[in-house]
N, C-alpha and C positions, 0 to 999 in steps of 0.2 A: 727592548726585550720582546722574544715573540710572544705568542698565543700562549700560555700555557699547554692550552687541550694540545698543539703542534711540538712539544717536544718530546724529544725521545722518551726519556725514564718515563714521563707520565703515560707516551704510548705503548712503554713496555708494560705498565702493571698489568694486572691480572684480573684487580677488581676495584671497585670506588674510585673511577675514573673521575667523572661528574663530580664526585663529594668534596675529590683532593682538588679540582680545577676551581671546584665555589670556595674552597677553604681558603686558597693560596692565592686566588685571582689578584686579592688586593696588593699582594708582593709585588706587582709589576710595573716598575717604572719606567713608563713610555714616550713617545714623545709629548705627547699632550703635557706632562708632567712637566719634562724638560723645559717646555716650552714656557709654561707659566711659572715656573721657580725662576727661569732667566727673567721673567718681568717683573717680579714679584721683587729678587736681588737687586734690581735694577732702581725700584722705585724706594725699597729700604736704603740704597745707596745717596738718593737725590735727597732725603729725607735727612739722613744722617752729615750729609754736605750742607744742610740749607742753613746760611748766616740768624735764619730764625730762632731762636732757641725752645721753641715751644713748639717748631716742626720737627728739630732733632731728637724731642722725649717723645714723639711717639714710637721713633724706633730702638731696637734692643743692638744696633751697631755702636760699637765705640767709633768705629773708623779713627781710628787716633795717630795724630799728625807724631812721628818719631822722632822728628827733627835733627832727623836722618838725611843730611839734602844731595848725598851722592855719593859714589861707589868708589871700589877701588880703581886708582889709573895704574897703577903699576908702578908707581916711582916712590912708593913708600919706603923708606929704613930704618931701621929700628927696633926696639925691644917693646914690647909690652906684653901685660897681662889683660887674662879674660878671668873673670869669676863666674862662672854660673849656679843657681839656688832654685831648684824646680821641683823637689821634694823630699825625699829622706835621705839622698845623698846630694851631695855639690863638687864640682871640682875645680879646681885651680889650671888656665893654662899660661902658659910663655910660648910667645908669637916672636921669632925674629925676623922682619922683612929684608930682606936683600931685594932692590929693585924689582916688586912685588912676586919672588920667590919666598916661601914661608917654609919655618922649621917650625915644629910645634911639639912643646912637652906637657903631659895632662900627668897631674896629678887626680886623683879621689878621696872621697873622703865621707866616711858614715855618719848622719845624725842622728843620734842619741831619740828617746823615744821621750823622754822627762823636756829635750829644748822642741820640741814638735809642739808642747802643748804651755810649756809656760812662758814667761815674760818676752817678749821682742828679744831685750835688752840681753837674755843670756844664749840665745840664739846669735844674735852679731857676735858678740864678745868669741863664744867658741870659733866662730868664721875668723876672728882676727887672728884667735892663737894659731889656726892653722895657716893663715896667711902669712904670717910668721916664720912657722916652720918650713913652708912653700920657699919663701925667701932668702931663707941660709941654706936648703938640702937645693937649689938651684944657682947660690954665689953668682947674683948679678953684680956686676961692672956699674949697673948707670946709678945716679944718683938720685933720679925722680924717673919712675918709670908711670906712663899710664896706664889707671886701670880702666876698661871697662865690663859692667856687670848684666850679665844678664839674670835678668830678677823675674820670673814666667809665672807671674800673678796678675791678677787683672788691678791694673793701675792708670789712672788718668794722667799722662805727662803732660807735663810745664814746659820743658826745657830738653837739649840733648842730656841733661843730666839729671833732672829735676824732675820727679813725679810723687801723686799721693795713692798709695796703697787702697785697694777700692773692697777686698774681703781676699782672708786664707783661703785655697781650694787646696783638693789634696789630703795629703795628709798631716797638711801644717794646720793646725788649730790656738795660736797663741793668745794669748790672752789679752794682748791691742796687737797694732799693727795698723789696722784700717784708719784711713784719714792722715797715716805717718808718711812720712819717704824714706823707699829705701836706701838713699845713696846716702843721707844723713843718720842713718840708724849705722852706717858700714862704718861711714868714718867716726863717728860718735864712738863703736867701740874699738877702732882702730887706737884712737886717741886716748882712750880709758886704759888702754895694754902700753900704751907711751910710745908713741913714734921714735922716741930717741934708742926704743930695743931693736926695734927691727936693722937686719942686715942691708935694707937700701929704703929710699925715701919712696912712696905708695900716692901716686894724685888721683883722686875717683874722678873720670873725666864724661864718665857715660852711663845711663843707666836705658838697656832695652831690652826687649821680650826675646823669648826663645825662637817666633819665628825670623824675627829680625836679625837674627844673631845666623840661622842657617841660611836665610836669602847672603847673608854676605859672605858665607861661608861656601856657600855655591857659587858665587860671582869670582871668588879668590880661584876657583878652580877651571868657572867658564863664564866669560866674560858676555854671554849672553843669560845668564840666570838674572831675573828681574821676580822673581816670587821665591818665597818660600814658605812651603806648608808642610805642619807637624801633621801627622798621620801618625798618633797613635794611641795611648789609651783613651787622652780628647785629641780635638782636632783645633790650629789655629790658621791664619796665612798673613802675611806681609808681602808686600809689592812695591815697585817703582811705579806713581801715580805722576801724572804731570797736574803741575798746582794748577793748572786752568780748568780742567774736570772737577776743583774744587771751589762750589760757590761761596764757600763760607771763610774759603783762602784770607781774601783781605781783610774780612769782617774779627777773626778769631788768631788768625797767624800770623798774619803778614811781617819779613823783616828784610832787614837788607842785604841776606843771601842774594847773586844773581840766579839762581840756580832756578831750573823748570822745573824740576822732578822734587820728591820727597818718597820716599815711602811710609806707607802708611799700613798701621798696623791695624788686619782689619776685625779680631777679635770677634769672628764673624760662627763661635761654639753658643753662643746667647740670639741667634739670628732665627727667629719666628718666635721668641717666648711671648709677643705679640699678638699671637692668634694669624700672623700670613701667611705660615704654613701646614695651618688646619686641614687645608685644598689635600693633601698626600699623606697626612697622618692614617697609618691602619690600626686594627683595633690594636695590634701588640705593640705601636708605637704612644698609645696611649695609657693602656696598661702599665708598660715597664716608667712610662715616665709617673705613674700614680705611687708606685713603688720605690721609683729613685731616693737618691736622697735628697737631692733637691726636686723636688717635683714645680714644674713649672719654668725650671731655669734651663738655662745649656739645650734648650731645643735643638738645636740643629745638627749639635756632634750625636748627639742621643737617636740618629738616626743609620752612624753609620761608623764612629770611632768604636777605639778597641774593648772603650770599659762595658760597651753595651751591645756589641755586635751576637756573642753569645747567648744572650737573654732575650733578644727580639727572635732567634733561632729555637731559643727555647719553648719562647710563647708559642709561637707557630708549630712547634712540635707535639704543644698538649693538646693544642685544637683540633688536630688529627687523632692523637689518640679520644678525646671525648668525643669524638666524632665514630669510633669505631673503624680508621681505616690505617691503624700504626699498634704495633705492638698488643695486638688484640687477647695473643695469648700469654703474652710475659708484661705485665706493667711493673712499669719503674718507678722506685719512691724517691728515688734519688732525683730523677726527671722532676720530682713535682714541686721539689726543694727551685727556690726563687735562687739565679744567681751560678747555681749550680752549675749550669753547663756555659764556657767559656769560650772566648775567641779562642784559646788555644786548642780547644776542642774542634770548631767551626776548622780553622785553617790546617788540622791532622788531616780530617774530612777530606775537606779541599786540595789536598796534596795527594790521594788518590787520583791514579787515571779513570780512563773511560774502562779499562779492562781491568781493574784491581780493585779490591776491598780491603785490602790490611790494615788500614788506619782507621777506617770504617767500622770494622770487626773492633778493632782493640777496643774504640770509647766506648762499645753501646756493650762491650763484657766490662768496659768501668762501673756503667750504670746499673749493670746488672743485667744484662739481655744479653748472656753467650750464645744464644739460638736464634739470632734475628731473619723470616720468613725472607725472601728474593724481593718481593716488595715494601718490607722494612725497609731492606737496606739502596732499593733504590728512594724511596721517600725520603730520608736522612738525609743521604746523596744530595736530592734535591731543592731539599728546603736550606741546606748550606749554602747551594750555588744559588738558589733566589737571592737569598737575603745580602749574600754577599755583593752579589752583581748588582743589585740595589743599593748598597751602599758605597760601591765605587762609583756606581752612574750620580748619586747623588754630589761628591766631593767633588765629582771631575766635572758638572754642571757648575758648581760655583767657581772652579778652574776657567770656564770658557768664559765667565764675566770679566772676572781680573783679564784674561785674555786680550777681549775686547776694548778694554780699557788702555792695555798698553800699546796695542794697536799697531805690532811689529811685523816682518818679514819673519823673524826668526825669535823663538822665547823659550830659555831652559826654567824646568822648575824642578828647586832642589827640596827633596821630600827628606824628612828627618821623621822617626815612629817606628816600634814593632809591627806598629799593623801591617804598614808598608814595605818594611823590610820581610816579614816572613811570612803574610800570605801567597801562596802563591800565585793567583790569580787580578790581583786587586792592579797594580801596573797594568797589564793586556788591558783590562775592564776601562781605568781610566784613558787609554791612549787611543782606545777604540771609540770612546764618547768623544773624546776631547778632539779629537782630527775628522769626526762625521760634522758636528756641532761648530769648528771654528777651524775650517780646511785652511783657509788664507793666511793664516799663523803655522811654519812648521815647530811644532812643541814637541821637547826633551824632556821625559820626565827622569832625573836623576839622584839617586839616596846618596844624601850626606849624612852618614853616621857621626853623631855627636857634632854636629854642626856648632850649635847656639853656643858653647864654649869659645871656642876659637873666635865665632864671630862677636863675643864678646870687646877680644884681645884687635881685633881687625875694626873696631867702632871706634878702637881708644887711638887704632894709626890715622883713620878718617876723620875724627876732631882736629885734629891736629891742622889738617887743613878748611875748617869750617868758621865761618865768621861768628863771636859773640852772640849769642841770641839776647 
């Protein structure tokens, strides 16, 4: 990012140049940054690999092994399901591979606000009945089809199937859960509803994360996608790591796959709650996280996903106004309300051009400012585009590590998120970090909408050919 004092809007104001430049300076994510969050990534990564287990708690990476040991080749056939459970809704899909051509039918489905917060046990149960219903309004042929589940909770896996629940995020609040697995809580009420109802026989064969589910969701489409990262209210990634990058490979995982690769899911929204990303924290990055709800946890998406892109915009907007250089004669009560102003707000903004205001106008007569001065409205303007361009250069520095790691000619990464789907700017912002920062790699960034579904249903074709763990 440049100078501040050198951009336009700020060269356009009229007055409290100097004020907005020391206000905003910290907004600006430079190379220096870059440079030390790729070391810093770098050295959380060696940490979270080390077969030590007392080197591994000091960092906040799961880096967790998916046992996941390879993609699709194309020569899959077959039927299967995907489940995916990511928060007040879930959907059911049916994958049919023809010689890795894929049909796919998604159903939806709403959950209830009373199984969001009570027992596990009536939370499954309801997924069964629907799996159920899935099953006969879809009249499968096969007699055992597999499933696999994408379950986008933080969970420590055991096995391609096997994992223990590590806490609810979200909006699921149940009353256990943590320390369970979900693919035994699924079938548990699969088997309580009586398998002898269901219209075809259900195998749970896999249990992985929503980034895991859009990396293969992106590869079913381009056979160079090796990551996948969610971009949106939080932020996750999964990759194709080759097991010799991992020290702790033989000590923790080792089996008799011949397989190089694994992906690894790098669960990397908990990455500084350590204190190693102190070095770029600005005051509103520490503020909004005093205020979260978790304060202290999810460091890293808290710097640039959807739930909190808004509100780091906000901060930096009240610091102008107590500062006397924003809305001097109209102050807003609604502005001072926490929470209140949104990415969807932030990306209305940001969908104006260089020569329009409409979107601009509309939010700040939401908040109550229908009269906003020529350097109101470039101030607004620009504290969107800091903060935003901040936070793609951030996401897309942790891009250039996975990058580096997979260490290709050619790397597509399939993006799944609102954030990413409908800001306008956030793409240009990462493609522009990520080809200055890691030229030797040519990188695709491409949105797979509703990826982690399907690639549910695409884990349960890939088992198929995986050895025993």
């Amino acid at each position: 990012m440049e100078p501040l004092g050198n951009r336009q809007r700020i060269q356009a104001l009229s007055a409290h140049r100097e004020q907005v430049v020391e206000a905003l300076n910290q907004i600006n994510f430079d190379g220096g940054h870059i440079r030390r969050m790729i070391e810093t990534f770098e050295q959380q990564i060696q940490l979270a690999n080390s077969p030590d287990e007392m080197q591994r708690q000091q960092t906040d990476l799961f880096w967790e092994n998916t046992f996941v040991r390879r993609l699709l080749d194309g020569t899959e056939n077959g039927t299967y399901l995907g489940m995916d459970l990511g928060g007040t809704n879930f959907r059911l899909v049916r994958v049919d591979l023809r010689d890795g051509e894929a049909t796919t039918a998604t159903r939806y489905y709403s959950l209830g606000k009373g199984l969001l917060v009570g027992p596990s046990s009536e939370l499954f149960d309801y997924i069964a009945v629907c799996l159920k219903s899935f099953l006969k309004e879809e009249k499968f042929a096969n007699k055992i089809l597999p499933l696999g589940f994408t379950f986008s909770f933080p969970s420590r896996q055991t096995s391609l199937k096997h994992s223990t629940i590590s806490t609810w995020t979200k909006s699921i609040t149940c009353t256990d859960g943590p320390g369970l697995d979900s693919a035994v809580l699924l079938e548990e009420a699969i088997a309580r509803l009586g398998v002898e109802t269901l219209p075809a026989g259900v195998e749970v064969v896999a249990r992985i994360s929503d980034t895991t589910g859009t990396l293969l969701a992106g590869n079913l489409l381009d056979k160079n996608c090796k990551i996948g990262l969610i971009l949106g209210t939080g932020s996750n990634a999964a990759f194709v790591e080759y097991t010799h990058n991992i020290e702790k490979w033989d000590a923790c995982y080792n089996d008799e796959d011949p397989s190089d690769v694994v992906v690894i899911n790098c669960e990397f929204g908990a990455f500084g709650d350590n204190g190693c990303l102190d070095f770029m924290k600005t005051e509103f990055d520490k503020e909004l996280d005093t205020h979260s709800n978790h304060p202290g946890s999810y460091t890293f998406e808290k710097h640039y996903s959807g739930h909190y892109l808004g509100e780091l915009v906000r901060l930096a907007l009240i610091k102008l106004v107590r500062a006397g250089c924003l809305f001097a004669d109209q102050p807003s009560a609604l502005l001072e309300e926490r929470w209140s102003f949104t990415t969807a707000h932030v990306t209305a903004i940001e969908s104006d051009s260089q020569e329009t205001t409409t979107n601009t106008m509309s939010v700040l007569a939401e908040f109550g400012i229908p009269n906003p001065t020529a350097d109101d409205v470039l101030l607004v303007q620009e504290v969107c585009e800091l903060m935003s361009t901040r936070g793609a250069y951030i996401v897309a520095t942790a891009m250039v590590v996975l990058l580096n790691h997979i260490n290709l000619p050619e790397v597509t990464i399939a993006v799944d998120g609102s954030l990413y789907e409908h800001h306008p700017k956030y793409h240009n912002n990462m493609v522009k970090l990520i080809s200055t920062w890691c030229p030797q790699t040519k990188t695709t960034l491409r949105l797979v909408k509703d990826g982690s579904g399907q690639g549910g249903a695409l884990v349960a074709a890939i088992s198929e050919k995986t050895l025993p763990h």
